[in-house]
TORRODREN-696731 format. One record per residue (C-alpha): residue in one letter; x negated, y, z. Coordinates in nm, 4 decimals, always signed. Each point is the difference from the previous one (the first is absolute). Layout:
% residues N
<pt "A", <X, Y, Z>>
...
//
This chain:
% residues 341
<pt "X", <+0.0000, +0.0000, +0.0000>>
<pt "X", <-0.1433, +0.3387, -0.1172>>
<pt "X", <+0.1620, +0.1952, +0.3112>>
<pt "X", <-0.0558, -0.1573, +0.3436>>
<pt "X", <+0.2288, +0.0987, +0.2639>>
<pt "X", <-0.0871, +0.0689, +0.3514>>
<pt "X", <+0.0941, +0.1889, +0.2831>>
<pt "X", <-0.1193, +0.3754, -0.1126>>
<pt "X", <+0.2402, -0.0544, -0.3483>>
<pt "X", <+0.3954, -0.0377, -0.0247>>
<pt "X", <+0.2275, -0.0917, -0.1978>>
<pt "X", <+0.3025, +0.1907, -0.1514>>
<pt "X", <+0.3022, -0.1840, -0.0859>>
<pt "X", <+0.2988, +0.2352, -0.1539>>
<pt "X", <+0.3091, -0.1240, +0.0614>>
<pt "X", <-0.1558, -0.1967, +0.2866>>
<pt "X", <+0.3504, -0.0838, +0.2176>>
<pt "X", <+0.1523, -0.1563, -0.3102>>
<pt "X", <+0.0154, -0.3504, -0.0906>>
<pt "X", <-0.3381, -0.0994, -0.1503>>
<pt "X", <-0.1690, +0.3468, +0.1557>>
<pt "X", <+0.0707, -0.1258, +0.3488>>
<pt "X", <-0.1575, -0.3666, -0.0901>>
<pt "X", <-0.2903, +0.1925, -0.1242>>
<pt "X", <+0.0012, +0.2074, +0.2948>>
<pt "X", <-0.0448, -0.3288, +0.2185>>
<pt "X", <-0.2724, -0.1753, -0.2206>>
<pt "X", <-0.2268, +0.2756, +0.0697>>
<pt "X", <+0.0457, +0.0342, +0.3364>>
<pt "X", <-0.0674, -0.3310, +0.0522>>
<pt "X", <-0.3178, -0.0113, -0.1556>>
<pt "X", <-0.1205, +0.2998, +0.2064>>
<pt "X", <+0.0674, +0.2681, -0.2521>>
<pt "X", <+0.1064, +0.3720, +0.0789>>
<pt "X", <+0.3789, +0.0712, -0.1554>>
<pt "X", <+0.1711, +0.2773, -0.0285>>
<pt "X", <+0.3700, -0.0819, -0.1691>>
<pt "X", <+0.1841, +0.2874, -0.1503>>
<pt "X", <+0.3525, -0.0312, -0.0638>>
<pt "X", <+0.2902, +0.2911, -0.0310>>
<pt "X", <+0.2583, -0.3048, +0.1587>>
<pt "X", <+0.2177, +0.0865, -0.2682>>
<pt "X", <-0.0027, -0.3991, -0.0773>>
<pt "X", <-0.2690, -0.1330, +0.2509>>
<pt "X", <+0.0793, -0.0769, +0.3142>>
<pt "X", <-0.1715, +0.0500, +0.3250>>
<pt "X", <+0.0924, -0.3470, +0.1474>>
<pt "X", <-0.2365, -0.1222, -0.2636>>
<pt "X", <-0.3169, +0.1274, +0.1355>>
<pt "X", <+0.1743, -0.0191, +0.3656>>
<pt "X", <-0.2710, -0.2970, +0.1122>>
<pt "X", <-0.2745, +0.2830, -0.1293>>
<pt "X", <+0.0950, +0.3480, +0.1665>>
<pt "X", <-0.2229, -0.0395, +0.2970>>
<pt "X", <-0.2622, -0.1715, -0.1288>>
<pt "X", <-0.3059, +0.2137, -0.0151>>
<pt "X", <-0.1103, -0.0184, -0.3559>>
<pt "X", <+0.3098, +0.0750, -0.1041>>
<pt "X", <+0.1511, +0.3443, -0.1064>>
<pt "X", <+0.3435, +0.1048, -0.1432>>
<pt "X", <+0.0592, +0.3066, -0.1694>>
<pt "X", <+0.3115, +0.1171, -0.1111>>
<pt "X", <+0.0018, +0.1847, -0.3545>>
<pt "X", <+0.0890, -0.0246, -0.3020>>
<pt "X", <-0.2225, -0.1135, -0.3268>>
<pt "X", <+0.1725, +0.3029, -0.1830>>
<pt "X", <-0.2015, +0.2509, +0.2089>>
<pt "X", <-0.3558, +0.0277, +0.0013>>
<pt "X", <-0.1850, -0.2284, +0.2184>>
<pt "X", <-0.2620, +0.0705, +0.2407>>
<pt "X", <-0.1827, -0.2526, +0.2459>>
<pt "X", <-0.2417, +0.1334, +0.2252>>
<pt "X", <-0.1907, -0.3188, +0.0527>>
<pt "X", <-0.2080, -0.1894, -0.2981>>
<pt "X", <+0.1765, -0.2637, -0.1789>>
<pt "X", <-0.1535, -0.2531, -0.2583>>
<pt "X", <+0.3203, -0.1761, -0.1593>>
<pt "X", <+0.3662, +0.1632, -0.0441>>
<pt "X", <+0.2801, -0.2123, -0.1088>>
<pt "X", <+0.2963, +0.1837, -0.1786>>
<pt "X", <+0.2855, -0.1735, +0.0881>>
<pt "X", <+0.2464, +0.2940, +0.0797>>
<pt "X", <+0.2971, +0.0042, -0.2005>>
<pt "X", <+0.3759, -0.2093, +0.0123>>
<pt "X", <-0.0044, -0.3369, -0.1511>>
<pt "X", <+0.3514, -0.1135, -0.0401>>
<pt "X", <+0.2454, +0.1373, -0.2153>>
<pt "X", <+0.2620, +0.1095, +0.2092>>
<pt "X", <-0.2731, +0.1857, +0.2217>>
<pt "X", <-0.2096, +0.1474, -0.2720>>
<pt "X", <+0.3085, +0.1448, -0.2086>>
<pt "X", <+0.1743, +0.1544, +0.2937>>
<pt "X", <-0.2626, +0.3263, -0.0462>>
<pt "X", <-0.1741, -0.0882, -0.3802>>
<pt "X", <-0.1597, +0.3389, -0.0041>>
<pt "X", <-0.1743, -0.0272, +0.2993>>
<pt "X", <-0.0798, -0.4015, -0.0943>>
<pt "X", <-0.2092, +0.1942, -0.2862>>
<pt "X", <-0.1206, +0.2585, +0.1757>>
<pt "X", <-0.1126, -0.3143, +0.2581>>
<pt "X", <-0.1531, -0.1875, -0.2735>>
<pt "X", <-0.1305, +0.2846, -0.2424>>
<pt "X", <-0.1096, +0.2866, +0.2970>>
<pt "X", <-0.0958, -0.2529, +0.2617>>
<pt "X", <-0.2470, -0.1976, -0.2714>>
<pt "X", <-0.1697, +0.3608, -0.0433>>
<pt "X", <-0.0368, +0.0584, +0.3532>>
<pt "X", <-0.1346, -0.3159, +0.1036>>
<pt "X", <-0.2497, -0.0153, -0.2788>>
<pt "X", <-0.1110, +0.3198, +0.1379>>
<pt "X", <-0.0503, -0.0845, +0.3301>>
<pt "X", <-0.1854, -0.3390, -0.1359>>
<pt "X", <-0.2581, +0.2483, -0.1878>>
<pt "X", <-0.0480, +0.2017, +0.3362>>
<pt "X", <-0.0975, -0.2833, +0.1894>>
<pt "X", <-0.1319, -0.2374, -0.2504>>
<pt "X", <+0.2437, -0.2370, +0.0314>>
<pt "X", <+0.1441, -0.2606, -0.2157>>
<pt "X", <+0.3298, +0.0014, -0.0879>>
<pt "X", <+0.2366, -0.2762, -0.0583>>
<pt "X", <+0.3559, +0.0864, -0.1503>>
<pt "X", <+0.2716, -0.2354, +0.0484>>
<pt "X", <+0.1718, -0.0302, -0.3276>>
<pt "X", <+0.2952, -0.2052, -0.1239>>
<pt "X", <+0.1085, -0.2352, -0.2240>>
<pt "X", <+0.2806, +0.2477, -0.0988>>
<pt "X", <-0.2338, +0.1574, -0.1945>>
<pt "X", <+0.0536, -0.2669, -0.2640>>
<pt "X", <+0.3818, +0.1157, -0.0060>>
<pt "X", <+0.2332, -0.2950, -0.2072>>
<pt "X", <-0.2824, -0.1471, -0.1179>>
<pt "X", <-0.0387, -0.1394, -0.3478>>
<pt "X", <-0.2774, -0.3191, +0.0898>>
<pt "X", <+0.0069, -0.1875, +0.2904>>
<pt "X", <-0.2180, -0.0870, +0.1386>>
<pt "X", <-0.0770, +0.4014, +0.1099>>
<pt "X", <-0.4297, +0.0333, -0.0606>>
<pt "X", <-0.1303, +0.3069, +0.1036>>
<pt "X", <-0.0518, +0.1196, -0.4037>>
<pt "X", <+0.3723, -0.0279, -0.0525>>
<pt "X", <+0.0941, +0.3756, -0.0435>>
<pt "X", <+0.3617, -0.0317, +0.1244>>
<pt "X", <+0.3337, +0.0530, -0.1070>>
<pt "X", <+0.1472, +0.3253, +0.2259>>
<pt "X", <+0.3056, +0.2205, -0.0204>>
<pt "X", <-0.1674, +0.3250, +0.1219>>
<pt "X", <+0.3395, +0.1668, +0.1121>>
<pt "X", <+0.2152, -0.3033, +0.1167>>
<pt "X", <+0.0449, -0.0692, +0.4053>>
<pt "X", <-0.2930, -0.1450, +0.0214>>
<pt "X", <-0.2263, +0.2223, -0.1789>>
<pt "X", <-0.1103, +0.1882, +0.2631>>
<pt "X", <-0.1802, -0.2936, +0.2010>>
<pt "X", <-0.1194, -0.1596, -0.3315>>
<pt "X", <-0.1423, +0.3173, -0.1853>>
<pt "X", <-0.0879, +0.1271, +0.3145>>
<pt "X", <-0.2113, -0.3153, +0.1285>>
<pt "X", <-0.1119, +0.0334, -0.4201>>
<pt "X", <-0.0725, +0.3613, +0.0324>>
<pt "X", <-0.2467, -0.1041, +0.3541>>
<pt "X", <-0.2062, -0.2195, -0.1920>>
<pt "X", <-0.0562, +0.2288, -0.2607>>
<pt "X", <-0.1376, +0.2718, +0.2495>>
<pt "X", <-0.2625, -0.3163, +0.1565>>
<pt "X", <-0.1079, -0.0486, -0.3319>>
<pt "X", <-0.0508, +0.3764, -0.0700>>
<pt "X", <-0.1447, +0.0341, +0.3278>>
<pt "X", <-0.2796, -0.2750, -0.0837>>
<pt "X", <-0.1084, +0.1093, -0.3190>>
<pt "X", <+0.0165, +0.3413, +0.0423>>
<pt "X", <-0.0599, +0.0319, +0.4019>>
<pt "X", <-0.2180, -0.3090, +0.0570>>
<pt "X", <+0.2949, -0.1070, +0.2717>>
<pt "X", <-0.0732, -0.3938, +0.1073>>
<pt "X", <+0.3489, -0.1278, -0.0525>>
<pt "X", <+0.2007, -0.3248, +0.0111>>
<pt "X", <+0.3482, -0.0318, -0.1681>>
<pt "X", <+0.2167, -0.3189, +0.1357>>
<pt "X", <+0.3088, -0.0169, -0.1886>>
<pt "X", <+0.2331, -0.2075, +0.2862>>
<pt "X", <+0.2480, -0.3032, -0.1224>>
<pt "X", <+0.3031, -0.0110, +0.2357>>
<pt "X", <-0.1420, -0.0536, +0.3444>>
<pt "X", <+0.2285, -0.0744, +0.2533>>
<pt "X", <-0.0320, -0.1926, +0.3592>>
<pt "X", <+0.0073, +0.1084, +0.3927>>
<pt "X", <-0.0102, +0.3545, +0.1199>>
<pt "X", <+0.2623, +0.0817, -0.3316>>
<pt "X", <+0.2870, +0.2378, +0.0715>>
<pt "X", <+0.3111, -0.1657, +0.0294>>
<pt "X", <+0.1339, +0.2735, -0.1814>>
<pt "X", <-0.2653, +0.0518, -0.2487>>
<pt "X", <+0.2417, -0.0647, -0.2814>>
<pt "X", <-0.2397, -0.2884, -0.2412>>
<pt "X", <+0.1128, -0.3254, -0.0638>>
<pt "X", <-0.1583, -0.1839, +0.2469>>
<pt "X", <+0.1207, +0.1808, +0.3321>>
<pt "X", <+0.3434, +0.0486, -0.1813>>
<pt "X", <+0.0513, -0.3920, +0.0149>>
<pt "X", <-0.1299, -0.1002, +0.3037>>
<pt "X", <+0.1681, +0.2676, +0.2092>>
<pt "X", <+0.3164, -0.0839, -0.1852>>
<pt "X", <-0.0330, -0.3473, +0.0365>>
<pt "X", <-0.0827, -0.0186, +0.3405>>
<pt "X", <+0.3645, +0.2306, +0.0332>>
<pt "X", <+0.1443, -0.2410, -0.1959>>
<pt "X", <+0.1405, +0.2998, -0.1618>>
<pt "X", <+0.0059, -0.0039, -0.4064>>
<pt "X", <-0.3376, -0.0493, -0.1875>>
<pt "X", <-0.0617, +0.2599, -0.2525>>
<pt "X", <-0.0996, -0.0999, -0.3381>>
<pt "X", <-0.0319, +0.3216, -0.2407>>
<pt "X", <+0.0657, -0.2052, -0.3883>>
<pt "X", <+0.0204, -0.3638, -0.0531>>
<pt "X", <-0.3275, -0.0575, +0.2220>>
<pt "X", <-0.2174, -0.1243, -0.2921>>
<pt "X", <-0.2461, +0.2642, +0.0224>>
<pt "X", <-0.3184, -0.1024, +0.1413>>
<pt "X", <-0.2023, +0.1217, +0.2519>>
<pt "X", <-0.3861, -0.0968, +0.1660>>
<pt "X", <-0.0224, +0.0359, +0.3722>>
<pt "X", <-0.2985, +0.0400, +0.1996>>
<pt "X", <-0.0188, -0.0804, +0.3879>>
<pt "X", <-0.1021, +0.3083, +0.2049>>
<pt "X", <-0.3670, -0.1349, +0.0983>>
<pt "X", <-0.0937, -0.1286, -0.3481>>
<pt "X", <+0.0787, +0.3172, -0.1528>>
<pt "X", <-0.1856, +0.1772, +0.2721>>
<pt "X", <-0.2564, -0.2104, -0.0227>>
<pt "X", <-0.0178, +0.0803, -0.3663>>
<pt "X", <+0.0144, +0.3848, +0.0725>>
<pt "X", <-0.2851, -0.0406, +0.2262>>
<pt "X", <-0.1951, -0.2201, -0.2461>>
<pt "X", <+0.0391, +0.2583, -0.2887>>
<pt "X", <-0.1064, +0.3027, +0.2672>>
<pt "X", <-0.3534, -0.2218, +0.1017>>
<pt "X", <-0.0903, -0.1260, -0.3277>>
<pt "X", <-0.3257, +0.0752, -0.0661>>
<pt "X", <+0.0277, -0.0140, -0.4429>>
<pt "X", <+0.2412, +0.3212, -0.0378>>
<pt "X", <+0.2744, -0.1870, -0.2008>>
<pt "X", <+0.0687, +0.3376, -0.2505>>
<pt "X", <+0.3367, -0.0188, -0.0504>>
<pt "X", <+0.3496, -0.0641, +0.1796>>
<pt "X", <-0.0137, -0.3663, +0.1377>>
<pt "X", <+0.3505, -0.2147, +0.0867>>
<pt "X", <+0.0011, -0.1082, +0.3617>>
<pt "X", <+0.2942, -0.2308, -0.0034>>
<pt "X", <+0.1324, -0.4031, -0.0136>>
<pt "X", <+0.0785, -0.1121, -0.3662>>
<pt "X", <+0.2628, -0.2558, +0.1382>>
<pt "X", <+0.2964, +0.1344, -0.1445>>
<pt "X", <+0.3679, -0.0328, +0.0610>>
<pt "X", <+0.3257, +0.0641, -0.0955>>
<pt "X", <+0.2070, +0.2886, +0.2930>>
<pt "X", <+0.2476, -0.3602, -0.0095>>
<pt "X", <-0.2636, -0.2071, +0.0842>>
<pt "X", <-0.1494, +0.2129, +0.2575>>
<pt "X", <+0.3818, +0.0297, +0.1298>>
<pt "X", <+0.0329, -0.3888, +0.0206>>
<pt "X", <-0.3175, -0.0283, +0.2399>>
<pt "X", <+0.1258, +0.2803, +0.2061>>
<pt "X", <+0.2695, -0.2032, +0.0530>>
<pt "X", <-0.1377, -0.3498, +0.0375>>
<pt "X", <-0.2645, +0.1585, +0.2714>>
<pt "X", <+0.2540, +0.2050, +0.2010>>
<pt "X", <+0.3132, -0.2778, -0.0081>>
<pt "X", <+0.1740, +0.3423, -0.0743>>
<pt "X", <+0.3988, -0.0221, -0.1707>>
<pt "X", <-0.0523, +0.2888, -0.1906>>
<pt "X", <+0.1674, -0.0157, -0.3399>>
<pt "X", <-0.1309, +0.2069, -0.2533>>
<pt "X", <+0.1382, +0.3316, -0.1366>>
<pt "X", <-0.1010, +0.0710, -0.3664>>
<pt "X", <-0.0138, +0.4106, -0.0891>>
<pt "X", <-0.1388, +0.1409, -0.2879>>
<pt "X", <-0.3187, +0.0302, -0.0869>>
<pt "X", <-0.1974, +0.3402, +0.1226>>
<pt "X", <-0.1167, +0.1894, -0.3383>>
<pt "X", <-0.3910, -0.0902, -0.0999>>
<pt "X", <+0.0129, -0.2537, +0.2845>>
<pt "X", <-0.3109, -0.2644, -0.1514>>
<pt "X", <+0.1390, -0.2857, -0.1254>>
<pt "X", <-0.3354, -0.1965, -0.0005>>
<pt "X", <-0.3120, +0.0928, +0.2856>>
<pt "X", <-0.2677, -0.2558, -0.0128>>
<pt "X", <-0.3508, +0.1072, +0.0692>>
<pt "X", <-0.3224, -0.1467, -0.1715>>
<pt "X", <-0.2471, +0.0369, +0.2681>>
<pt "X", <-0.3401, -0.1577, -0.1942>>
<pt "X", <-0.1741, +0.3495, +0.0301>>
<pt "X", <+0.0465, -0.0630, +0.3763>>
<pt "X", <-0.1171, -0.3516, +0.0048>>
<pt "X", <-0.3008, +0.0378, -0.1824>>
<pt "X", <-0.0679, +0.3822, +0.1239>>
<pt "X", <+0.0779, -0.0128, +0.3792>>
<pt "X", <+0.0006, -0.4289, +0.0754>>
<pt "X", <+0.3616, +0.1025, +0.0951>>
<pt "X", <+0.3514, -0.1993, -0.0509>>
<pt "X", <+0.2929, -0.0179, +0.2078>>
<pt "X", <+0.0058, -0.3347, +0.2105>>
<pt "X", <+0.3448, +0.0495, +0.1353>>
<pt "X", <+0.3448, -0.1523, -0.1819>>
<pt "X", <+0.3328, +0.1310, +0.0388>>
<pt "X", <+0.1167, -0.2590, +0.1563>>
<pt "X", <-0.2717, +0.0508, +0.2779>>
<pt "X", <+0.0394, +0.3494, -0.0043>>
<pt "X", <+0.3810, +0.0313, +0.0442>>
<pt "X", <-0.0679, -0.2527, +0.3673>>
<pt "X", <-0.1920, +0.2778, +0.1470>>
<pt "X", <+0.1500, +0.2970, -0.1270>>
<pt "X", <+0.4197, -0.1268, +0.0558>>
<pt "X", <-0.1112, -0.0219, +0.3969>>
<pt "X", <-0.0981, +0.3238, +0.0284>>
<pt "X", <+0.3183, +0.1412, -0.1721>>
<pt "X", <+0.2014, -0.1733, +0.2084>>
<pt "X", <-0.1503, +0.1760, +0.3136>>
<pt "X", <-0.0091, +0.2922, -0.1799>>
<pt "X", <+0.4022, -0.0394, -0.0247>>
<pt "X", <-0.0239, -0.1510, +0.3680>>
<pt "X", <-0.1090, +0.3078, +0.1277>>
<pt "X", <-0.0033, +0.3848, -0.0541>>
<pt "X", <-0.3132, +0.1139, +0.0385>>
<pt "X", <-0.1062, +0.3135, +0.2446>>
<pt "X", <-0.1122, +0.3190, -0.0616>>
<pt "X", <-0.3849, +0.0219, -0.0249>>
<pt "X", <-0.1814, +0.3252, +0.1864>>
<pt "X", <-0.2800, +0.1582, -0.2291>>
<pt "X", <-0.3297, -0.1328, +0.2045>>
<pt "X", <-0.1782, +0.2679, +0.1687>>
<pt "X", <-0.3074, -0.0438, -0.1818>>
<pt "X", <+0.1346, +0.0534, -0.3733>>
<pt "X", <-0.1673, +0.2485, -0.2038>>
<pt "X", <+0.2022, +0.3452, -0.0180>>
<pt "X", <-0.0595, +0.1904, -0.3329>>
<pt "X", <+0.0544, +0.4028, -0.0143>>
<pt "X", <+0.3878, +0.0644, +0.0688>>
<pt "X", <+0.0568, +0.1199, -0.3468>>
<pt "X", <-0.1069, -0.3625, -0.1078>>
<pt "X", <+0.2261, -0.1893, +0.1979>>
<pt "X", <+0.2733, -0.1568, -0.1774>>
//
């Protein structure tokens, strides 16, 4: 690894009380980094990083990506990973989604020159749109409706790689660009809105399951710690990989299929409840991931079946029981009041 981290360095992770930011948050921690997670808690949630507030290597800062950054301590690596992921969360404010994706990418990259940092971006695979080719390889340019509901999550997350690249060639910036396949697994919203937390909290209510079409378009899942193991791979590679690389599991399935395990692993009645199909919803997602094989050693060792045994537990507590309200810890980092979101 070109950047060894010890006590005198930190790392930054955006969108740090979210669902893979939080994971991230943890992996460093335990392996005796300094973190500092930044999250506006628009979407993140503080019971996420709840184990983490006291611990001290650990700082929270409340701001958001949109504003200029500053962190008065060095950092070495900054992970991007500020910004909505679901539909239903990402659409309810699309201009600020852009302004997230588009603003926040400028920003960080910034702050990644002033310290010297590297810079990973977390990406999407909705920046392949409908696509035309399955499976998805990084080359494919995409097939995108740039003023549909979605376009301001897809062109935005589009838009973010562009500035890396720019920020490379022109800047010298050492960046990463991960381009995430459908993770799901514990520490999820219940009410994040995706496919996967939309069935098992249903199912476990034995309330309706909603299937948006016939269910025949596919999806690839990825369990939470192979795609942060992935993230982390890409960040610590030594060979600087160039271009965007997919992070994801190609085992794909059908939304019917995925429905049908839901409900074999939960012993839920839930029928299910057919609606119409959202506009530019993918009807194939299937990632090829050699670049990551052969590039980082990397490939997800988790099925879905595996997956959906640890993650439908922790929904069900989730459902069992509200959680609390969190106190900011004492020892968070406070920016200049005009920076406070």
């Amino acid at each position: 690894m070109e950047r060894i981290l010890d006590n005198q360095h930190s790392v930054l992770i955006t969108g740090g009380a979210g669902f893979l930011g939080s994971r991230l948050c943890k992996k460093y921690i335990d392996q005796g980094s300094q973190v500092i997670c930044l999250d506006n808690l628009s979407t993140g949630r503080l019971g996420n990083i709840s184990p983490l507030l006291n611990h001290p290597r650990f700082s929270f800062l409340k701001h958001d990506v949109t504003q200029p950054v500053q962190i008065p301590k060095q950092v070495s690596l900054i992970y991007n990973m500020a910004c909505p992921a679901s539909p239903p969360k990402y659409q309810a404010n699309p201009i600020h989604t852009m302004k997230t994706n588009v603003q926040g990418a400028l920003n960080l990259l910034d702050l990644a020159l002033e310290h010297d940092a590297r810079i990973l971006q977390a990406s999407t695979s909705e920046i392949y749109g409908d696509p035309d080719i399955s499976p998805q390889r990084e080359s494919y340019h995409g097939n995108v409706n740039t003023v549909g509901p979605r376009s301001c999550y897809d062109e935005g997350k589009r838009a973010a790689e562009t500035i890396f690249h720019d920020y490379r060639d022109f800047h010298g910036a050492d960046i990463r660009i991960a381009r995430i396949f459908n993770a799901y697994g514990p520490g999820m919203d219940p009410k994040d809105g995706r496919v996967v937390s939309n069935f098992i909290t249903q199912a476990l209510q034995n309330k309706p399951i909603t299937v948006y079409g016939d269910g025949s378009q596919t999806r690839s899942f990825c369990f939470l710690e192979d795609m942060v193991e992935g993230l982390m791979a890409l960040m610590h590679c030594d060979a600087d990989p160039g271009d965007p690389v997919n992070i994801g599991n190609p085992d794909e399935f059908t939304v019917a299929e995925l429905a049908g395990l839901v409900l074999a692993q939960t012993g839920s009645k839930s029928d299910l409840s057919f609606r119409a199909l959202p506009q530019d919803d993918p009807r194939r997602r299937r990632p090829d991931i050699s670049v990551a094989q052969s590039t980082l050693g990397w490939s997800p060792k988790v099925s879905l079946r595996q997956g959906l045994d640890t993650t439908i537990p922790y929904f069900k507590a989730e459902i069992a029981c509200a959680r609390k309200p969190i106190a900011h810890p004492a020892h968070a980092i406070n920016l200049a009041p005009q920076m406070v979101q």
